[in-house]
C-alpha positions, 0 to 999 in steps of 0.5 A, a space after each residue: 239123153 241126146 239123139 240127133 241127126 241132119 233133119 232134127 235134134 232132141 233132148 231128154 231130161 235125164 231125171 223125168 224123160 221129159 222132152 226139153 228140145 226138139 229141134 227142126 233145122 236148128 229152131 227150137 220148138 220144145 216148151 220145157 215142162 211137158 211130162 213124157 207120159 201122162 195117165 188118168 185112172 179110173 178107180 174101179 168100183 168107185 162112185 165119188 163124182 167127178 166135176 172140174 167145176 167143184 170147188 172142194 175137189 183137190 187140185 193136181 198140179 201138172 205141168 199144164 197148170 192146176 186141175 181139180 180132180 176128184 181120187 177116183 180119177 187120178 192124173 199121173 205124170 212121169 214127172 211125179 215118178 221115180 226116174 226111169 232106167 234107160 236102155 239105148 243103142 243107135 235106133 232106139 231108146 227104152 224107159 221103164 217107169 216103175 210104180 208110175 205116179 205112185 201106182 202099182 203101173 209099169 209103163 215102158 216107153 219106146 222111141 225108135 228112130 234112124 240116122 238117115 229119116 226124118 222121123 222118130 216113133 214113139 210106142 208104150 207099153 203098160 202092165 197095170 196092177 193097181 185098182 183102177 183101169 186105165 183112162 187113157 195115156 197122152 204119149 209122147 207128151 208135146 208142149 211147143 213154143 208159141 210161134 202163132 201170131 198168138 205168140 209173135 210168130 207166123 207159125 201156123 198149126 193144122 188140126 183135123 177138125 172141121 176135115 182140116 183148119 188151118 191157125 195162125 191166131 188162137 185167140 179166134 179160136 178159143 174165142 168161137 171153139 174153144 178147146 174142150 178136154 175129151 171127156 164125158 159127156 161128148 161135147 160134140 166139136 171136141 177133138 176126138 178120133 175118129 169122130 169129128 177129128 177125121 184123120 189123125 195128124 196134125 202139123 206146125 209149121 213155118 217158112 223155114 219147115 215144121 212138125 208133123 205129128 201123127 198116129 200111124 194107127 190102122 186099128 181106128 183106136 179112140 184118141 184126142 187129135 188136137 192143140 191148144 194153147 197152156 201157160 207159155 206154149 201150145 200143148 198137141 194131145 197125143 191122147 190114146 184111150 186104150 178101151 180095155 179092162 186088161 191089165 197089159 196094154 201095147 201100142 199096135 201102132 206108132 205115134 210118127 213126129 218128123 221134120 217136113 219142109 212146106 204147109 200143111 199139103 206137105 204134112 198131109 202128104 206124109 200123112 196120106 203115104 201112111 193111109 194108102 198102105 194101111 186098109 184104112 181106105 174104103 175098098 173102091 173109089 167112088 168111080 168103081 163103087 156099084 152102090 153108089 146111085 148115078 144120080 150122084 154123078 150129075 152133081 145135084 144141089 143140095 137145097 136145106 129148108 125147114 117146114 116149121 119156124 125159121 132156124 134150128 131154134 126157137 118159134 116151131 109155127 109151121 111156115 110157108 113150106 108146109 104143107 108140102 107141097 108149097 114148096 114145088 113153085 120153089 124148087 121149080 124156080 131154083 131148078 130153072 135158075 141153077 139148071 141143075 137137078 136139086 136133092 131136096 132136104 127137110 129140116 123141122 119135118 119130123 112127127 116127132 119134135 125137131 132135132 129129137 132123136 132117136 124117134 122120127 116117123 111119120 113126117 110132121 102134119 099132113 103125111 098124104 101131103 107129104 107124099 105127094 110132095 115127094 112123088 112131085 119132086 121125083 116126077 120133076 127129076 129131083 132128089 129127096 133127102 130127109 135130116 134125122 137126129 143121130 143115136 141120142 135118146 131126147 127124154 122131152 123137147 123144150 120146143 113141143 109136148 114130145 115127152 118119153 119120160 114113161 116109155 124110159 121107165 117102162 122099158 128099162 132103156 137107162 140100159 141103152 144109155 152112155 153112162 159117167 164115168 162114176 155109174 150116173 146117168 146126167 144129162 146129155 150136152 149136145 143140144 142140152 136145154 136149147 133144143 131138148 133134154 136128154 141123153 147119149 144112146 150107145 151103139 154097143 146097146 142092142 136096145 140102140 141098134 133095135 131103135 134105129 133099124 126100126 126106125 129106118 124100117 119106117 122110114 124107108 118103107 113110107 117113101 122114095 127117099 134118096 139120101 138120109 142123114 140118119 147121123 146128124 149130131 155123131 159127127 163124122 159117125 162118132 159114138 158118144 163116150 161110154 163108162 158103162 161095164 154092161 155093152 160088151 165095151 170095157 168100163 173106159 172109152 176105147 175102139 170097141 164103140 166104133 166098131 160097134 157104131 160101124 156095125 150098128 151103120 151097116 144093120 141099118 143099111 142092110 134094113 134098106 136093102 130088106 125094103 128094096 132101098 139099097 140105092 138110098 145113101 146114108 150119111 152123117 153130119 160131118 164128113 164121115 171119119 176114117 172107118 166111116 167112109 165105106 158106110 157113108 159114102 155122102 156126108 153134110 161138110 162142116 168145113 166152112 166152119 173152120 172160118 170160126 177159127 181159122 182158115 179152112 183147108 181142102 186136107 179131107 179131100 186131099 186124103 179122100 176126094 176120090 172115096 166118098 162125096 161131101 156137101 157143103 154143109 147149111 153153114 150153120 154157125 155163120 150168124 154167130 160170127 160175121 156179120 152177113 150186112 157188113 161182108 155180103 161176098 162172104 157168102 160167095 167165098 165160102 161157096 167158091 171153096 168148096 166148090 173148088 175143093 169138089 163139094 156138091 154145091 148147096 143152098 140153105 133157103 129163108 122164106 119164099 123161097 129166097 136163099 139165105 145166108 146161112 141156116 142160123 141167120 134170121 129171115 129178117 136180115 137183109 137178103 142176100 144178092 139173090 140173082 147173082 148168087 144163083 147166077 154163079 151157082 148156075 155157072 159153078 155147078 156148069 163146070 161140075 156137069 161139063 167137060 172138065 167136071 169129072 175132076 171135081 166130082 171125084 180127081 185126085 186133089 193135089 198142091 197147086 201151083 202158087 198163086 200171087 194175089 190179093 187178099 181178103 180181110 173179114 172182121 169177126 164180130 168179136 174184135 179180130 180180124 182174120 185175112 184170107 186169099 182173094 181168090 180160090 184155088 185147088 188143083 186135081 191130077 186128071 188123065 196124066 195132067 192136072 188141072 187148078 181151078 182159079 175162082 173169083 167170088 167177087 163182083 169186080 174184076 181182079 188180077 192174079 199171077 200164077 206161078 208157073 216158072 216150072 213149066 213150059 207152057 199152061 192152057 188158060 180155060 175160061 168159061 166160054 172154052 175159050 184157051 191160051 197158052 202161056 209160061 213162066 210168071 202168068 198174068 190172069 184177069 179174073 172177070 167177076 163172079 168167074 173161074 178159070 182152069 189151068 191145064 199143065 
């Protein structure tokens, strides 16, 4: 089975429907071996345990290798089926699959497409009569040819996790985040959507063009949105969890594969034509959203300190910063070196046990202390924010004696909790035996959303508290997976508990409003994914995590700059990866990219008040440049407040024009080495104009050409306002530690 047009070509196994070309521009990117469609069951009633890890569990032979997988959760392949009848005209071709896999399933696959687009769609269909609910279904099933540098190529894939990454060596990868299977228990930086994969495309793609890969869903359905790399080429989930206990099951949506010419601002730009017809937008931009306090609008600096022990782990010894108030002479001092309003944000504060959810309030130690320290800071004309723990439920600290082990027993609240896929209730992994033990809450539990309304009712009415992160760990407002037939969800994963998660977020909100808090933000660690935007309107970036395996990209705020606000993030991870001795800029270049894609600005601090590398890297590693770091945080968030900072707080993020440079070469702890541009770039429509941004992080003075042959002529804007005009290939001195804007 053949269809083809000028943009692409594509090939069907006539026996198994599998795709075994696909062609962009006469290049070859399907890996043969992939079944079109692929299913995992989940025998009902069943209780066999399942374990990828157990050795007497039988191995199902797929085309991604062998997988060990107990009977009740079955794969099935359209490989392992009868061939399919197929129907055909010009637009569309129509395979049923009968008894799919051997089960009593008939799955029909639809693949539309048209003479004149770039893009086909890919929709399924199922009627289940078996003895098993459907997990969910990977359609259309796409294994591509390595052309990595993995693979001895210069292809590059975008993934949307960390709010956009760009690969180009997946060995750097699988190395600090390796690819984990959407299952249960959440693992935290797994694939999902929406969750900490917060848009729903991915992209391959090369000098001569590439792949877009997406799901055109306006529904927020569950899903797997990520790549990796199996056998001979690199497989791109197309997982859907269809969440129903419903024998018929349709796709409301289509899966959208075309050809694209440019990088990953070119796919994202398909992607965001999709997103601004679907509702998939919060109603208001930033700019027109009353809720949102003013306070925001005078870009703040986000300073991150704990008041116990030094780092997420470890030593909980109260230190310097406590009590409270001991930290004032600090945040007077960074106040006065940034000039800049600061929002403050307590880490190891909680009277509880750090990082031990769902239970916070009162504040750890003096609380009278507390409140004044929080009265100090709002008479300065500062900020105050709190880091909470998310909706998990932390049976004991590993830390502290915090221990409700017999509150679990006494109210029943094993009734709360996210089941396994076989009825169990097993430990959690999200900080699992290095912070607490514990398990997932699920949000379709009124037990889960009567703990966390309390919660918040006891929060907010004990102080003036301007920003709570009360979804640290749901990252990007993600729920945990859940089996279990009792929440008013179907026994499998599906959108039901995003939907719950949305309206546990606004009962919550609605809590602040009753206690007169309704300019308190509320956010999540992450930036929050679609469908969580319009609830959390400021978020704790991760970013800076795709330094970890790869390149990060501006595609979060490319989508939605102008919807929702995102700081920088504490950089945690950092440590575990580069070493902060032998690359002391790194600091500098991390902070000039979110700067430049239009984050709030922040600073994780070590002790007297100094700023430190990162929230994980010990304080007695040698400290960063601490007066010239502040001096170019100073001059950065100088151009967030200043005539040309509307932009950065809330434009329109667009591709900038190229700029030739030089590049900078990080080599990781492990043996790899990944290379970036030398300096930062990223550009925003403003007024019927656009404005880049040129950063340099570096202490020394470099030369760049930005390529503006296009133009008549560009106005260069330095930091002491002074302009020029220029055309064509334009040279640029970049002084050290400096910006520059560009208008045209």
């Amino acid at each position: 089975m053949k269809f083809a047009n000028r943009y692409y070509s594509i090939e069907l196994d006539e026996r198994t429907g599998s795709i075994v070309s696909y062609k962009i521009g006469g290049e070859e990117y399907a890996e043969k071996g992939m079944p079109l469609v692929s299913m995992r069951l989940l025998r009902k009633g069943e209780k066999e345990k399942f374990s990828k890890d157990d050795s007497e569990a039988p191995e199902i032979l797929t085309s991604t290798g062998k997988i060990k997988l107990c009977a009740s959760r079955p794969v099935l392949t359209s490989d392992q089926t009868a061939s399919p009848e197929v129907k055909a005209d010009k637009n569309e071709i129509r395979l049923t699959y009968k008894q799919f896999g051997g089960e009593n399933i008939l799955v029909v696959a639809h693949i539309s497409f048209d003479a004149e687009s770039p893009f086909i769609e890919w929709k399924l269909s199922y009627e289940n009569d078996s003895d098993a609910y459907v997990e969910w279904v990977n359609f259309p099933g796409l294994l591509l040819c390595d052309k990595t540098i993995t693979g001895g190529g210069e292809h590059k894939v975008f993934l949307p996790i960390f709010e956009g990454t760009e690969i180009s060596d997946f060995r750097i990868r699988e190395k600090y985040y390796p690819y984990y299977e959407t299952d249960y228990p959440t693992k935290g930086w797994e694939g999902v959507y929406p969750g900490p994969a917060s848009m729903q495309f991915m992209a391959y793609y090369g000098k001569n063009g590439g792949m877009y890969i997406g799901a055109h869903d306006c529904e927020l359905n569950t899903k797997t949105v990520d790549a990796h790399r199996v056998n001979r080429g690199i497989r791109f989930d197309t997982k859907l969890f269809p969440g129903t206990d419903q024998a018929k099951y349709a796709y409301s949506f289509p899966y959208v594969t075309g050809a694209f010419t440019g990088d990953w601002y070119a796919a994202a730009a398909i992607y965001k034509k999709f997103v601004q017809s679907s509702g998939l937008l919060p109603a208001k931009k930033v700019t027109e959203n009353q809720e949102i306090p003013a306070w925001i609008e005078e870009s703040p600096i986000v300073v991150i300190y704990p008041i116990r022990g030094e780092k997420d782990t470890g030593d909980m010894t109260p230190n310097e910063y406590y009590p409270y108030t001991n930290a004032l002479p600090y945040m007077d001092r960074l106040r006065e070196k940034t000039d800049s309003k600061l929002l403050v944000m307590l880490c190891h504060w909680e009277g509880t046990a750090p990082w031990c959810p769902p239970y916070v309030w009162p504040p750890y130690g003096d609380g009278a202390d507390f409140h004044t320290y929080v009265e100090k800071l709002h008479e300065g004309g500062n900020l105050f924010g709190l880091y909470c723990s998310g909706i998990a439920w932390t049976q004991k600290s590993i830390f502290t004696d915090y221990n409700r082990e017999e509150e679990f027993e006494r109210d029943a609240l094993h009734e709360a909790m996210c089941l396994a896929p076989d009825g169990s209730l097993p430990y959690c992994v999200i900080c699992n035996d290095y912070i607490r033990w514990g398990y997932d809450m699920c949000p379709s539990s009124p037990k889960t959303v009567g703990i966390m309304t309390e919660e918040v009712r006891k929060i907010l009415s004990g102080e003036e508290v301007d920003y709570l992160q009360l979804f640290d760990q749901n990252l990007g407002g993600n729920a945990s997976i859940c089996y279990s037939g009792e929440h008013g969800h179907a026994h499998t994963p599906g959108k039901q508990e995003t939907q719950d998660m949305r309206k546990l977020i606004a009962s919550c909100e609605e809590v602040a409003k009753k206690q007169g808090k309704a300019k308190t933000i509320f956010g999540c660690e992450a930036a929050a994914s679609e469908g969580f935007m319009e609830l959390l309107s400021m978020n704790d970036g991760r970013n800076y995590q795709a330094f970890n395996i790869g390149r990060p990209v501006p595609a979060y705020e490319f989508l939605f700059h102008e919807y929702v606000y995102t700081f920088m993030g504490n950089q945690n991870t950092t440590y575990y990866y580069m070493d902060a001795e032998k690359y002391p800029d790194y600091i500098f270049y991390r902070t000039a990219q979110f700067f430049a894609q239009g984050e709030l600005l922040t600073l994780v601090l070590r002790g007297e008040g100094k700023v430190n590398w990162d929230w994980g890297t010990p304080w007695s590693v040698k400290e960063v440049e601490q007066e010239r770091y502040l001096k170019f945080i100073q001059k950065l968030n100088a151009w967030r407040k200043g005539e040309w900072g509307s932009c950065l707080r809330h434009g329109e993020l667009v591709c900038p024009l190229p700029v030739e440079c030089g590049k900078y070469v990080l080599e990781y702890k492990a043996p790899f080495v990944n290379e970036f541009p030398e300096v930062i770039t990223a550009a925003y429509a403003y007024k019927g104009k656009t404005l880049q941004f040129i950063v340099n992080p570096f202490n020394r003075k470099t030369q760049v050409t930005l390529c503006a042959e296009d133009k008549n002529t560009v106005k260069i804007i330095r930091e002491d306002g002074v302009c020029e005009e220029k055309g064509g290939a334009v040279s640029i001195e970049m002084l050290p530690d400096s910006v520059v804007a560009v208008l045209y």
